[in-house]
C-alpha positions as CSV (number, residue, x, y, z in Angstrom):
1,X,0.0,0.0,0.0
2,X,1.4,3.3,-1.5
3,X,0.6,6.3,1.9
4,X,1.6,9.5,0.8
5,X,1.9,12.4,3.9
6,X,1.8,15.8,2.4
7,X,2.7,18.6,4.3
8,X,1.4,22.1,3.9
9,X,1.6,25.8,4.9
10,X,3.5,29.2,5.3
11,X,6.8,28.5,7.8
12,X,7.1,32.4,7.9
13,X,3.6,32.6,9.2
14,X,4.7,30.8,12.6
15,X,1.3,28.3,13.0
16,X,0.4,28.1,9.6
17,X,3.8,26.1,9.2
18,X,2.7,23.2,11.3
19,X,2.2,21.0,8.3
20,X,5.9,21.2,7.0
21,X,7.0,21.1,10.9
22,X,4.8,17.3,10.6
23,X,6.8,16.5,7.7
24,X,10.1,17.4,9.6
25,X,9.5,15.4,12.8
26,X,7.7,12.7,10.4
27,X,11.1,11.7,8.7
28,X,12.8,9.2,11.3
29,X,9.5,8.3,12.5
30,X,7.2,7.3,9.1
31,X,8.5,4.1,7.6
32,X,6.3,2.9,4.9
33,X,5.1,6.4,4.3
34,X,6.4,9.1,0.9
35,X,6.7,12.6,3.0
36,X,6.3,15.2,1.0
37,X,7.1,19.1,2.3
38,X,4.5,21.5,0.0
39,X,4.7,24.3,1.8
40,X,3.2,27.3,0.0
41,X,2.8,25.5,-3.1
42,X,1.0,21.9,-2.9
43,X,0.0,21.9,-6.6
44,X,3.8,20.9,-7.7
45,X,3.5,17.7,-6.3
46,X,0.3,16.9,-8.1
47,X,1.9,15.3,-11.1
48,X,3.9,13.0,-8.9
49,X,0.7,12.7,-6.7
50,X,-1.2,11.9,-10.3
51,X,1.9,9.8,-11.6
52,X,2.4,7.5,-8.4
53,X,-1.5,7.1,-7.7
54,X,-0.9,6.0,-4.3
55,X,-3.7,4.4,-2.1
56,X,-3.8,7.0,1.0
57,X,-3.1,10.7,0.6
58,X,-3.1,12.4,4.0
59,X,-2.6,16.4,3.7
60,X,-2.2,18.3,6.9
61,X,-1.9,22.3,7.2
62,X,-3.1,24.6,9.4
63,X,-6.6,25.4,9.6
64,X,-9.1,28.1,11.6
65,X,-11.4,25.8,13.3
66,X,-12.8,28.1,16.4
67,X,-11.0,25.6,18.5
68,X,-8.4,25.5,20.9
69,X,-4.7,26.1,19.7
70,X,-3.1,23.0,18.8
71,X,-6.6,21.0,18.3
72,X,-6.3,18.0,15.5
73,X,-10.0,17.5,13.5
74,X,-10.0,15.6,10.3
75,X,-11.9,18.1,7.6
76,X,-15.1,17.3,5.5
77,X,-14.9,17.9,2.1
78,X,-17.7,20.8,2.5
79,X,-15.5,22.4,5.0
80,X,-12.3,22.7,3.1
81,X,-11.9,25.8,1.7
82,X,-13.8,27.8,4.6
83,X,-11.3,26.1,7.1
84,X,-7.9,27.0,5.8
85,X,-5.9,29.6,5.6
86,X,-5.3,31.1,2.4
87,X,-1.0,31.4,1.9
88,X,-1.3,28.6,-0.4
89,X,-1.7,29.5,-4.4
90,X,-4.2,27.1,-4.6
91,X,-7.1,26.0,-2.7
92,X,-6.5,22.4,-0.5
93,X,-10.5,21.8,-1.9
94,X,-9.7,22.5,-5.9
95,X,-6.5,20.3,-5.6
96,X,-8.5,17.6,-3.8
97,X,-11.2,17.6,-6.8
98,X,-8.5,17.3,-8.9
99,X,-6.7,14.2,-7.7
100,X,-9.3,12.2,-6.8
101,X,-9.8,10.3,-10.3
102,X,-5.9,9.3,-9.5
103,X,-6.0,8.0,-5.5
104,X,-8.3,5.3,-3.8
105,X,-8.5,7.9,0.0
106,X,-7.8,11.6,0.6
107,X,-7.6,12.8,4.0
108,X,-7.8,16.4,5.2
109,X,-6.0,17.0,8.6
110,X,-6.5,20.4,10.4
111,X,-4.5,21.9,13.6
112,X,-6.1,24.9,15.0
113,X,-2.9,27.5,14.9
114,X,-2.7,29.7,17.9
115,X,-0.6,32.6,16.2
116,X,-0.4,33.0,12.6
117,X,1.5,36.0,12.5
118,X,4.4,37.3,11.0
119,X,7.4,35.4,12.0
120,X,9.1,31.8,12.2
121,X,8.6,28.6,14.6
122,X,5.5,27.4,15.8
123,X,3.6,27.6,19.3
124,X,4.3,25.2,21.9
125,X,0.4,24.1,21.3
126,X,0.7,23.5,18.0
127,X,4.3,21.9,18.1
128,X,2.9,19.3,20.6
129,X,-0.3,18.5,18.1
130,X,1.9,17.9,15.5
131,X,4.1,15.6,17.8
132,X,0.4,13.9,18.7
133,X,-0.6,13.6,15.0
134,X,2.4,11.6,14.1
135,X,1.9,9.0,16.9
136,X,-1.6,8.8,15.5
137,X,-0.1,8.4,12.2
138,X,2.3,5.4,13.5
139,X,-0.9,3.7,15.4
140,X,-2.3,3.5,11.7
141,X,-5.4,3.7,9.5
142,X,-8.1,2.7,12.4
143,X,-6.5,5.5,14.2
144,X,-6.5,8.5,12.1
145,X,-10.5,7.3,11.1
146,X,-11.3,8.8,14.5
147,X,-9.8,11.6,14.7
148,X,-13.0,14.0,15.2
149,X,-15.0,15.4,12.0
150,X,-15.4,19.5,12.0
């Protein structure tokens, strides 16, 4: 089974980084999974994403819930593009529509950010919801199923 773990967000936005921060404490910890680090720009990989076809695509990036900072909530497809913020150049719900003629399970994965502001690292909320994402991750499919709808 192909997983693919796509990363996304602004790391000059502090929060809105947490997806490439998962990607960066992902790599000694994700066997078995391709990690990819989209940043701003998610729509580069979608060749490789449309090439490769793999069976799971999980994409994770900061998104404005009205939770608590550092709060993990799997996203409905209507929710998408209300959720997120926008420092990507294209939106996480067009991208989605796009590949899903090429992979079997897409997976949208919000973290409430608790500062989005100008600047670089992320919030000791949010860096401790990424660590709990990953061990989520490693627990496997069953797991990441129930983490809560928004």
């Amino acid at each position: 089974m192909k997983k693919v773990l796509l990363g996304m967000g602004s790391v000059v936005r502090r929060d809105d980084g947490v997806g490439v921060y998962v990607i960066d404490l992902a790599k000694d910890r994700l066997h078995g999974w391709v990690l990819i680090n989209g940043e701003t720009v998610p729509e580069n990989y979608t060749s490789y994403l449309k090439r490769e076809s793999p069976d799971i695509l999980v994409i994770v990036d900061a998104a404005d819930m009205g939770l608590l900072p550092g709060s993990i909530r799997r996203i409905q497809s209507t929710s998408i593009d209300n959720l997120f913020l926008t420092t990507h150049t294209m939106s996480i719900g067009f991208m989605i529509e796009y590949l899903k003629p090429y992979i079997d399970r897409i997976i949208v994965i919000g973290i409430q950010p608790e500062d989005t502001s100008i600047g670089e690292g992320v919030s000791d909320s949010v860096k401790h919801a990424a660590l709990r994402l990953i061990e989520i991750i490693e627990e496997g499919m069953d797991a990441i199923t129930h983490i809560p709808l928004v």
